[in-house]
RONU-72698 format. One record per atom (N, C-alpha, C, CB): x, y, z. Coordinates in steps of 0.2 Angstrom, whole numbers, plus 5000, padded with zeros to 4 digits. Each point is the difference from the previous one (the first is absolute). Glycine has a CB too. Layout:
XYZ;...
//
This chain:
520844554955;500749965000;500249994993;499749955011;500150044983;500049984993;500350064997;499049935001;500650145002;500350064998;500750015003;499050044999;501049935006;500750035004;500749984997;499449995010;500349914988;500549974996;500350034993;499449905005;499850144992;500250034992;500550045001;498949994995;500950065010;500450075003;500949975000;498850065010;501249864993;500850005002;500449994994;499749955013;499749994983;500549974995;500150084995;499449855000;500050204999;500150044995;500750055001;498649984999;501550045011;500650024999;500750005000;499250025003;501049944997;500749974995;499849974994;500549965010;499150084986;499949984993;500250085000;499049884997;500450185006;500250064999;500650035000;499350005004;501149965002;500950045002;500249964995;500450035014;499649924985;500350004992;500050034993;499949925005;499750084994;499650064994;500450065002;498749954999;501250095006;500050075002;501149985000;498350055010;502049894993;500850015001;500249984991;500349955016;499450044982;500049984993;500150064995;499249905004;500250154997;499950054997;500750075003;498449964997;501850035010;500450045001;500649984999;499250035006;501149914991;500649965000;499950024993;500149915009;499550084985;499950044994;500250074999;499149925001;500650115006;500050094997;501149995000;498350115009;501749884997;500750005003;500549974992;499649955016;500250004983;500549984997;500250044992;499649885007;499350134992;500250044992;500450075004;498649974991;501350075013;500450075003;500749994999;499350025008;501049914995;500749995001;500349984991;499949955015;499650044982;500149994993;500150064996;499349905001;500350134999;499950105000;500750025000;499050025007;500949995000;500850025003;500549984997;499649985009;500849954989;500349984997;500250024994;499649945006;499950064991;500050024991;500350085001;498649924995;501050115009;500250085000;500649995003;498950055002;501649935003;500650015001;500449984993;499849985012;499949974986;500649974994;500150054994;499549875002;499550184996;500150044997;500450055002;499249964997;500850085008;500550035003;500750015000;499349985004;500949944996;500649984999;500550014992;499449925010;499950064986;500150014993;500450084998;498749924998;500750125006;500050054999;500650045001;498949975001;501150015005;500850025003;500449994995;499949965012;500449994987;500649974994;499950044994;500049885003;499450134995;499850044992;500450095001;498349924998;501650115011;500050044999;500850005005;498650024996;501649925002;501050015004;500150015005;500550054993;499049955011;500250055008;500449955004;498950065003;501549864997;500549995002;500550004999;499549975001;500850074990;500550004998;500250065005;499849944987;499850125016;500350055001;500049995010;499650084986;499849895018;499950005003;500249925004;499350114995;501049855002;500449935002;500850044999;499149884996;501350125010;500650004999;500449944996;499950075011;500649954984;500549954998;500349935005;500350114992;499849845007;500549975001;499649965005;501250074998;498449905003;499449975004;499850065005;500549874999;499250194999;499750035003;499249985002;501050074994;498849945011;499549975002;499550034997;500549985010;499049984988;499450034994;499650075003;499649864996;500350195002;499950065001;500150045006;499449974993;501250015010;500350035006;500350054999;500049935004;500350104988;500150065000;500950015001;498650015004;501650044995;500750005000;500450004993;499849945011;499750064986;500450004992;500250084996;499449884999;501450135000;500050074998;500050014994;500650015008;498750044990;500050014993;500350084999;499149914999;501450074997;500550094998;499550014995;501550005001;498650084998;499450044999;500950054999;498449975008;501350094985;500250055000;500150045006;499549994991;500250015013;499850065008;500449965004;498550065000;501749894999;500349965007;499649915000;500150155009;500349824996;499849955001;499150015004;501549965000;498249974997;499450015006;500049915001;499050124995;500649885011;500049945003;499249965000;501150065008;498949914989;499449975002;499749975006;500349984991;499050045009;499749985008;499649945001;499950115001;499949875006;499949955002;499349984998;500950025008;499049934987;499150014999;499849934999;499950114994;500349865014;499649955002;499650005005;500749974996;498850005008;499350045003;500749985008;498249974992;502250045008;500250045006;499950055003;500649954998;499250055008;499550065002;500550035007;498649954996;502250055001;500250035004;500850044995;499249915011;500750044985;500650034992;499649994993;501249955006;498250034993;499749984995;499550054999;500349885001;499250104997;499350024997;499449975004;500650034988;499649945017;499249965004;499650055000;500549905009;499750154996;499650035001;499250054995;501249975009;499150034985;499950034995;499249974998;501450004997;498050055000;499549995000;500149984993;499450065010;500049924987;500250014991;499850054998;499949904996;500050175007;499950064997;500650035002;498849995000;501750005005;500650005002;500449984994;499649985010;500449954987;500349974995;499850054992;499949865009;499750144991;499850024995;500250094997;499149895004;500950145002;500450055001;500750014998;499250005007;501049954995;500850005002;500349974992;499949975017;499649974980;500249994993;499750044993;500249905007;499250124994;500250064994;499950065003;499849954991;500350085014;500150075001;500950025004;498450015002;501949944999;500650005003;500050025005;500550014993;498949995014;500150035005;500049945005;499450114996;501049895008;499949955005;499550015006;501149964997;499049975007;499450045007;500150055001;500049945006;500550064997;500650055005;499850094994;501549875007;498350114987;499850074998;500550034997;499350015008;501249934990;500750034995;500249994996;500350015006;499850024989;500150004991;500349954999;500150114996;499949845001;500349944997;500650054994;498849895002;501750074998;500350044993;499849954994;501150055007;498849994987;499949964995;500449964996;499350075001;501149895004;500349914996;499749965002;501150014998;498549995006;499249985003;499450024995;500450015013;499649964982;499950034992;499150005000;501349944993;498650105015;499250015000;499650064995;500249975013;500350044983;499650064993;499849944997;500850114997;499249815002;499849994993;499549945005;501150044989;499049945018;499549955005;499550035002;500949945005;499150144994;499450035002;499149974992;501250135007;499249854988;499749964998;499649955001;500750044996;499649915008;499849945001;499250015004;501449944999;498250014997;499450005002;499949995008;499849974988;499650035014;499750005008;500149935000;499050105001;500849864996;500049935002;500649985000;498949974996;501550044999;500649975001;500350025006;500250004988;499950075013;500150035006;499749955006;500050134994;499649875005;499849945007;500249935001;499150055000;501149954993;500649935002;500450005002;499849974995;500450095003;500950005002;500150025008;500350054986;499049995015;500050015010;499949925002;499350155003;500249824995;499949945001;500649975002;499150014994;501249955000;500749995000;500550015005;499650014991;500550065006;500850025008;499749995005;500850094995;498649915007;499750005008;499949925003;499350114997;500649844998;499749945000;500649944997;498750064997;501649964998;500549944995;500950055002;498749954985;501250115019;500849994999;500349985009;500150114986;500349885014;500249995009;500350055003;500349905000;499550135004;500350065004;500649985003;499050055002;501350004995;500750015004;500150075004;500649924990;499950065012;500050085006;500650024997;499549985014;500850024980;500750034998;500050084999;500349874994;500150165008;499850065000;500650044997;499349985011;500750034983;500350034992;500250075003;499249934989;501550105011;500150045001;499750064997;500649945003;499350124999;499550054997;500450024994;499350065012;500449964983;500350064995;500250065003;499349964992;501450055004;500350065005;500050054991;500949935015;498650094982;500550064994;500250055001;499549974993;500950075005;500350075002;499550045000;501249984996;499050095005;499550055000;500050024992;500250045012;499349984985;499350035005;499349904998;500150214995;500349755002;499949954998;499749945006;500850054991;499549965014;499749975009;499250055001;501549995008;498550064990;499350045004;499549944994;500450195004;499349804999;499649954999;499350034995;500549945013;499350124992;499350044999;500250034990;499750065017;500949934982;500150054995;499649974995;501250035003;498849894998;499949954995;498950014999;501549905005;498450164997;499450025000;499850044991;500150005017;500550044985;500050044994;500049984995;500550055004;500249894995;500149954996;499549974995;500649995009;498749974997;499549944998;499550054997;500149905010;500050174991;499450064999;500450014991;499650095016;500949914983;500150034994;499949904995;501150155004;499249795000;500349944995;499449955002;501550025000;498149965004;499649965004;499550004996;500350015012;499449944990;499350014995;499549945001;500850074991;498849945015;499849945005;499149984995;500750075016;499449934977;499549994997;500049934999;499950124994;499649845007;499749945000;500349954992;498950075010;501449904990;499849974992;499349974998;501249965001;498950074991;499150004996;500349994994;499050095006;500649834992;500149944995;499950074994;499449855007;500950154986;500050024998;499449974994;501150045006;498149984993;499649964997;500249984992;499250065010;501049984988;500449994992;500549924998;500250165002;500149845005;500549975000;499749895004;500950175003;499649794993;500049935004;500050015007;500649944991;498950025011;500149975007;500949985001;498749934999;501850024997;500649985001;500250085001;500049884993;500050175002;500550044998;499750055007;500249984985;499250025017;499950045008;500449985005;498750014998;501449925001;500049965007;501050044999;498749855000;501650124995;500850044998;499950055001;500349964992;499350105007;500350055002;500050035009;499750014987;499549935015;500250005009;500749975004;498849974999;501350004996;500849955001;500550045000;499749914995;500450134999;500650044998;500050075005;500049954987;499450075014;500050065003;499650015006;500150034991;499749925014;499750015004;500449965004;498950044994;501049895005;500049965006;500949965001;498449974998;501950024996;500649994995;500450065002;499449934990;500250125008;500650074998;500350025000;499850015001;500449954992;500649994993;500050084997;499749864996;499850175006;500050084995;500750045007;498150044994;501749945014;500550055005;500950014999;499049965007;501349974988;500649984998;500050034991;500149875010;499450124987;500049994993;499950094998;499649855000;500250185003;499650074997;500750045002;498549995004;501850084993;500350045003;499850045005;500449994992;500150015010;499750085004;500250065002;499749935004;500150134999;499950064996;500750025007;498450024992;501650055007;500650035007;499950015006;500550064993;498649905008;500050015008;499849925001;499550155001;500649804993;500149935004;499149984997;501150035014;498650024983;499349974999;500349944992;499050145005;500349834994;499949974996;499950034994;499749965007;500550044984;500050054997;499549964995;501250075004;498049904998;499749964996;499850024991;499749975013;500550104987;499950034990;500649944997;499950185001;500649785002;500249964999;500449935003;499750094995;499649895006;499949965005;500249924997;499150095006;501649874998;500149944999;500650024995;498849955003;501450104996;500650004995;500550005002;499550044994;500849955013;500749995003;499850045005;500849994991;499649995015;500250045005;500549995004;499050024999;501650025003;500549985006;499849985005;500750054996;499849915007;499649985007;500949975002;498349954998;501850115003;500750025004;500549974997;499550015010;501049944992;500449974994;499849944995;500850035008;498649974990;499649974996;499550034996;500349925006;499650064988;499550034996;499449954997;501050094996;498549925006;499449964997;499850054994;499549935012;500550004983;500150044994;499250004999;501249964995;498950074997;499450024996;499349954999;501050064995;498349895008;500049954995;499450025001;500849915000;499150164994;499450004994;500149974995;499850095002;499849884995;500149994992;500150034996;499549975001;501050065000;500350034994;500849964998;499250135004;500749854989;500349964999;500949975000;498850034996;501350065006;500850004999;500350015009;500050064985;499749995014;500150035011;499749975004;500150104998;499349855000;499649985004;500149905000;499250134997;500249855003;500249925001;499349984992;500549975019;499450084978;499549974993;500549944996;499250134998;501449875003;500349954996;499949945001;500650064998;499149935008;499949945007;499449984998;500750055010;499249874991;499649974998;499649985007;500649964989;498850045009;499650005009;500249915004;498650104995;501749875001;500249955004;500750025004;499349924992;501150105002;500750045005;499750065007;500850004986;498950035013;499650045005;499749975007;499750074990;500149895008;499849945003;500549975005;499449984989;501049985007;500549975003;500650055002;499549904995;500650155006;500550035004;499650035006;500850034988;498349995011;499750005006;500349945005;499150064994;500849885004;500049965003;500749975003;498950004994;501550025001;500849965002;500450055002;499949924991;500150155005;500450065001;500649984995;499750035014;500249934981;500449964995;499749994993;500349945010;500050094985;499649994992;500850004999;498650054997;501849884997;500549994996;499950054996;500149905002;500650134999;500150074992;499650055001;500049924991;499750105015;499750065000;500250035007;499149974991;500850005015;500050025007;499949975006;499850074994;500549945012;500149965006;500150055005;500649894995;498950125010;499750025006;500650035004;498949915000;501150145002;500650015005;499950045006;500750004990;499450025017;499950055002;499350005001;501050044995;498650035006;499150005002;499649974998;500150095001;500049864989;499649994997;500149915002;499950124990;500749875014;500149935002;499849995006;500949994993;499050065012;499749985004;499250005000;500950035002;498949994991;499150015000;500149934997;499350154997;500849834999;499949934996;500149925006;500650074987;500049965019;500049965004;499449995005;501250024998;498750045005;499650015003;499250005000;501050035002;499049984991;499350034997;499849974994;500250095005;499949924990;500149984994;499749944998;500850075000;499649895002;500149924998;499649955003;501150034999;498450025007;499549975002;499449994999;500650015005;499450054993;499050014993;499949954997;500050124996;499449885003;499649954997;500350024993;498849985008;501249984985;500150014993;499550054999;500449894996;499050125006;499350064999;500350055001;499049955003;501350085002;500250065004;500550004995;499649995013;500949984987;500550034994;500050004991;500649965011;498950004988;499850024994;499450054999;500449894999;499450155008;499650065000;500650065000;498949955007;501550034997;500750064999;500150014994;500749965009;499449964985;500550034995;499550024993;501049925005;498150074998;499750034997;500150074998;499449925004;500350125005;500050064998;500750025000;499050015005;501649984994;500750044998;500050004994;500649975009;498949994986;500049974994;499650084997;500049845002;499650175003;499550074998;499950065001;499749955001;501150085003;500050055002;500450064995;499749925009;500450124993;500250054993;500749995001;499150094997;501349894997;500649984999;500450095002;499749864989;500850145014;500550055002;500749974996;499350045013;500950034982;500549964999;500650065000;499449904994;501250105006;500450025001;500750004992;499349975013;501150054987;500650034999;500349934998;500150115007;499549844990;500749934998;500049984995;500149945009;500350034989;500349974992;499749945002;501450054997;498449895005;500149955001;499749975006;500950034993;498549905006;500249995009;500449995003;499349985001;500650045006;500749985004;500049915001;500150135009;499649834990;500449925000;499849984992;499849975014;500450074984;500549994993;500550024998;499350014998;500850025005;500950044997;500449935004;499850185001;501049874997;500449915002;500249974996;499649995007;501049974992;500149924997;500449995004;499950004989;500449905008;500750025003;500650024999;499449945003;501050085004;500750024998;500549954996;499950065010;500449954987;500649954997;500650025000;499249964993;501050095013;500750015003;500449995003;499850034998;499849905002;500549965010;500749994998;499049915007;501250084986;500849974999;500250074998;499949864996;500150175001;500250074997;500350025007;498950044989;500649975017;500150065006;500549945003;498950105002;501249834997;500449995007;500749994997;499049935007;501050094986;500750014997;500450075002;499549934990;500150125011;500150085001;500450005006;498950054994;501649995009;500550015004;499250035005;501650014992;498250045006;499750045005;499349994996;501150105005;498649874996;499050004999;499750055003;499849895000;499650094997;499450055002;500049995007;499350004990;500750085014;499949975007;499249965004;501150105000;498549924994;499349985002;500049934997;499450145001;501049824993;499949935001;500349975003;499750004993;501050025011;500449985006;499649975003;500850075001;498649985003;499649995006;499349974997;500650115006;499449844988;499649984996;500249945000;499850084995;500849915005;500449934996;500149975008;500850064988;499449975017;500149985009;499650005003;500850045001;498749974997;499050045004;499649954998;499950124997;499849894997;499649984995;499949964997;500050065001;500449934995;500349964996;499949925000;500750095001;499249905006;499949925002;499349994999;500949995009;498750064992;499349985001;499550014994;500250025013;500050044987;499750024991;500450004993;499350105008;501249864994;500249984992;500850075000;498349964991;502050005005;500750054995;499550054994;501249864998;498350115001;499650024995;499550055002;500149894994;499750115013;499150015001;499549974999;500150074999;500349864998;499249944999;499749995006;500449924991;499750095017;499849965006;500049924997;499150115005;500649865001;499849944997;499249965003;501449994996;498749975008;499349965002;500050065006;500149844996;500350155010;499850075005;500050065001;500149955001;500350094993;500250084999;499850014997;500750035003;499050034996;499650034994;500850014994;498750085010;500749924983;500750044996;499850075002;500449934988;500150105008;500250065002;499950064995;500749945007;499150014988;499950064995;499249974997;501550024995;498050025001;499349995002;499949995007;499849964989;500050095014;500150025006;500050095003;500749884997;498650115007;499750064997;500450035010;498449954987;502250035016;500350035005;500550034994;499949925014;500450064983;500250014996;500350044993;499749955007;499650054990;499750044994;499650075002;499949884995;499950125013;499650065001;500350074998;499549935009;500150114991;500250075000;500450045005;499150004993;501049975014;500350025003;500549935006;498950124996;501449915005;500449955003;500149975008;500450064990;499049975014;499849985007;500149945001;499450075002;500349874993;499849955003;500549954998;498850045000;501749984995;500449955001;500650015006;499749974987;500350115013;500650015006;499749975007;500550134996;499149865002;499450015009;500249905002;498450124996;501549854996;500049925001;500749985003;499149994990;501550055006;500449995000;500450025010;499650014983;500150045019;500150025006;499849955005;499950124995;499549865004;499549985008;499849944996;499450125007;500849854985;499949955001;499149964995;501150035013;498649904988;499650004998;499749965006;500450044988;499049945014;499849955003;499249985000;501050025006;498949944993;499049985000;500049934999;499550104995;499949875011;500149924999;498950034997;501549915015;498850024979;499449984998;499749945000;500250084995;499349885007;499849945001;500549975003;499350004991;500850035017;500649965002;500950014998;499049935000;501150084996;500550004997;500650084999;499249914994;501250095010;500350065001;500350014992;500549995015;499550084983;500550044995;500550055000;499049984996;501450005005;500650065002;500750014997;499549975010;500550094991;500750044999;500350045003;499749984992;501050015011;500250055007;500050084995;501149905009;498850114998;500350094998;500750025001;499050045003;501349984992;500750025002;500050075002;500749934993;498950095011;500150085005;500149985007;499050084995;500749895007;499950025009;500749945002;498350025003;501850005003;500549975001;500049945005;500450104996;500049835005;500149965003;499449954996;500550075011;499649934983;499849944995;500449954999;499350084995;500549875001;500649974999;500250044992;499749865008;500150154991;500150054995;500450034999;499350005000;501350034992;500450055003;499450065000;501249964995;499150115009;499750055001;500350074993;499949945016;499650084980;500250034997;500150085000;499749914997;500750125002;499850085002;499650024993;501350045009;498450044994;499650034994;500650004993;499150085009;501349924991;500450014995;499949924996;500750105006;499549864996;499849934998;499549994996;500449975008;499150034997;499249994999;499850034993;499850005012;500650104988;499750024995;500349974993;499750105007;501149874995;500349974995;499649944996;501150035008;498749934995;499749954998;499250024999;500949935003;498950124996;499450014999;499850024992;500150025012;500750034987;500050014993;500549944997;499950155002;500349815000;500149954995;499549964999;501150015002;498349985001;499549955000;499550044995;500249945013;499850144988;499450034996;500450004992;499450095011;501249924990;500250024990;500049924999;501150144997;498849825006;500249924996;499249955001;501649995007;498150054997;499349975002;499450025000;500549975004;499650084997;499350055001;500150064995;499849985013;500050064992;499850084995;500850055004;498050024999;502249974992;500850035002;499950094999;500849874994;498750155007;499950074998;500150035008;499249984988;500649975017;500250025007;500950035002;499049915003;501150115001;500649995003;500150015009;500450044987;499849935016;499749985008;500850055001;499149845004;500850195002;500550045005;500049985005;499950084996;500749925010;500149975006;499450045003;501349975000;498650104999;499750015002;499249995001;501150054998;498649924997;499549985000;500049925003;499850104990;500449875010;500349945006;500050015006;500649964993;499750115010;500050045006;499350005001;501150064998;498449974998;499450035001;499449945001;500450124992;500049815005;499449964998;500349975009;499749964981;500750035021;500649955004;499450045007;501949984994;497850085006;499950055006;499550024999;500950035003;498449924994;499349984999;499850074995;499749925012;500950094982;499550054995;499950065000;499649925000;500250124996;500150074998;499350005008;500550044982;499750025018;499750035005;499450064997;501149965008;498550044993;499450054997;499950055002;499649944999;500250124997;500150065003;499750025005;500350014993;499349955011;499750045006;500449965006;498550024994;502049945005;500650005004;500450025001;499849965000;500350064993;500950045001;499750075001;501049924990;498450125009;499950075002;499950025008;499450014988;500549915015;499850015008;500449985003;499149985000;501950014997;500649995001;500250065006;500149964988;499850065018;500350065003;500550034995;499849965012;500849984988;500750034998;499950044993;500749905007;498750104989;499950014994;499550074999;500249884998;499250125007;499750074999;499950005007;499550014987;500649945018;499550015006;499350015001;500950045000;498950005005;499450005004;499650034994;500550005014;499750064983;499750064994;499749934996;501150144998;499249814998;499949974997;499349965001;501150014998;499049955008;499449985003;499550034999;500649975007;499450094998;499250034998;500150024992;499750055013;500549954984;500050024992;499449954998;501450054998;498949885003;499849924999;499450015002;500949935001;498850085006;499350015003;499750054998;500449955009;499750114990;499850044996;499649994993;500850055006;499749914991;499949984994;499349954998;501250035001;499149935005;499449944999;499350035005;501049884998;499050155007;499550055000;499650014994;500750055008;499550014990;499950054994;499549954995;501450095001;499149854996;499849964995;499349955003;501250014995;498949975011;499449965004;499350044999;501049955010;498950114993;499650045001;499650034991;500750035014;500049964981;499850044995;499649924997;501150144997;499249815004;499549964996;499349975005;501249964991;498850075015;499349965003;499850064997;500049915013;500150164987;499550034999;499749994991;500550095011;499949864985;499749974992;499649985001;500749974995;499649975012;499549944999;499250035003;501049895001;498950175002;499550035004;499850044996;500349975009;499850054985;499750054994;500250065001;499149944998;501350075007;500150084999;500550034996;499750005011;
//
């Protein structure tokens, strides 16, 4: 009987102990769990996938529907929330992991590359598990269902984009560079792998590849141009002090030198501004290290400029300049008679939309405008292109009017803007030549296979390098 008592009292001492240790495993797991979405989430932001995959204007968080223009045509972003009927639920993480650095989805179909999986094929395995973690666990499924990408021919055949990843892709794992800082490794995972600042910043070549022999020294990106920022001190940003670097990561804003507009205002909004000071003082490490590319300039571009001092001269003249008319009625209110700006408008002179070597980005600001909210706070400037603004609407002739009165009085007066290149910036930008050769109305179908031939021919001649033959 003595024993029996021991037995009873001992067993609700057991289930306690034993609901104790299992409430323990549970709780550290759900702790686990936790940490790894949040990382996930980090990760997400570091690598923008909202800015492309959240539609504008309270678009629902990765539901998709957002149009990004591209040289080849419009593409539409897809649905990559674990909805498993418009999303990605059903997705394994070898699914996921596929589909982010090899561009293939389930369904087994080429991603186009403004889904910028040339430089996410990088990102390490663990991060990769965070980030499946995450959109499977921390984001909400929606069933929104983003219209398909429609590009013209031969740019819709999907399989083509096989060719493509065989000549430009390059699914090699990132490896810390042993020579090199921890900081300056971790920058360059950032700039090029997970960030992928090189996919905007690098040129590229006539079939849309990467042209990395000069990598990070400009590149167009349709009616905008992400400029040069090697260290090199005149065409690049070496004039720039790593706190300015710093803080235009973080703001999209440095007084007297430059203010975010367009693709790089959406990375700072969406991305940028939310890294840890480590992560962006690893960015402006390695940009600090890389081999300066420089170019054809006199001067850096947010240097050039003073201010004008012809606001009474021209309003005496019967007939003025027609590009300070549209200066003086425009402009004029917000950035100064002078180009001083003041507490909310940038000036206008030191001013690297301005001062650049090529004129995209001020037609572009000037067209569609400027916008990015940082720590809360909206930054804006209308665009006078599109129409039904409260804005007047300007035609390319206008635009180009005041573009050359703002460059000979502000910037680099060595430019001169044409309607026609207002025309080209207004209708997302020169177009590259592996579009205009797959034009019908231009060479037709002959051309095509000319293009596939080509990249054929080239695909085969460099796997047979990389295979020693």
């Amino acid at each position: 009987m003595e024993a029996r008592r021991v037995r009873q009292r001992c067993l609700p001492f057991a289930l306690s102990i034993l609901m104790s240790a299992t409430f323990s495993v549970h709780a550290e797991n759900a702790a686990e769990s936790a940490a790894l979405i949040a990382k996930g989430k980090y990760l997400a932001i570091a690598a923008d996938c909202g800015a492309c995959h959240t539609a504008p204007n309270q678009g629902r968080e990765m539901s998709g529907g957002y149009i990004i223009s591209s040289p080849l045509g419009n593409i539409v972003a897809s649905n990559i929330t674990p909805s498993k009927t418009a999303g990605i639920g059903d997705y394994t993480e070898q699914d996921f992991v596929k589909a982010v650095r090899s561009g293939i989805n389930k369904q087994g179909q080429h991603l186009y590359p403004a889904m910028p999986y040339t430089s996410y094929a990088k990102i390490s395995d663990a991060d990769m598990h965070a980030l499946y973690v995450y959109f499977m666990q921390g984001v909400k499924a929606d069933d929104n269902v983003p219209p398909q990408t429609d590009l013209p021919f031969p740019f819709n055949i999907r399989s083509s984009m096989f060719f493509w990843n065989m000549l430009f892709a390059d699914d090699k794992p990132f490896i810390p560079a042993e020579a090199k800082s921890a900081l300056v490794n971790r920058g360059d995972y950032l700039v090029n792998a997970l960030a992928h600042c090189d996919t905007c910043h690098t040129p590229r070549n006539a079939l849309m590849g990467q042209n990395n022999d000069q990598a990070l020294s400009g590149g167009s990106l349709g009616s905008w141009y992400a400029p040069n920022i090697t260290p090199d001190p005149q065409a690049g940003i070496g004039n720039w002090s790593d706190k300015d670097i710093a803080q235009y990561l973080k703001t999209g804003h440095v007084a007297g030198k430059a203010q975010a507009a367009g693709p790089m205002a959406e990375a700072v909004e969406h991305s940028l501004q939310h890294l840890s000071d480590d992560d962006i003082n690893a960015i402006v490490a390695y940009l600090r290290q890389i081999p300066a590319v420089s170019h054809n300039t006199s001067a850096p571009r947010d240097l050039l400029g003073k201010p004008a001092t012809d606001e009474a001269a021209l309003r005496a003249v019967k007939q003025p300049d027609a590009g300070w008319q549209v200066y003086a009625s425009s402009c004029a209110n917000c950035h100064q008679p002078d180009g001083a700006g003041n507490t909310f408008y940038p000036s206008l002179y030191h001013n690297t939309a301005t001062g650049a070597a090529q004129a995209d980005n001020l037609i572009a600001t000037i067209v569609y405008g400027v916008h990015r909210q940082v720590n809360g706070k909206d930054v804006d400037m209308p665009g006078f292109g599109p129409e039904g603004l409260f804005t007047d609407r300007l035609t390319d002739q206008q635009i180009a009017d005041v573009s050359n009165y703002v460059l000979k009085n502000f910037g680099n007066a060595q430019l001169n803007v044409t309607p026609e290149q207002v025309k080209t910036v207004r209708e997302g930008g020169q177009r590259p030549l592996i579009a205009r050769l797959a034009q019908p109305a231009v060479w037709g179908t002959a051309a095509v296979i000319v293009v596939i031939l080509l990249v054929l021919l080239i695909s085969y001649s460099r796997r047979g390098k990389k295979h020693g033959a």
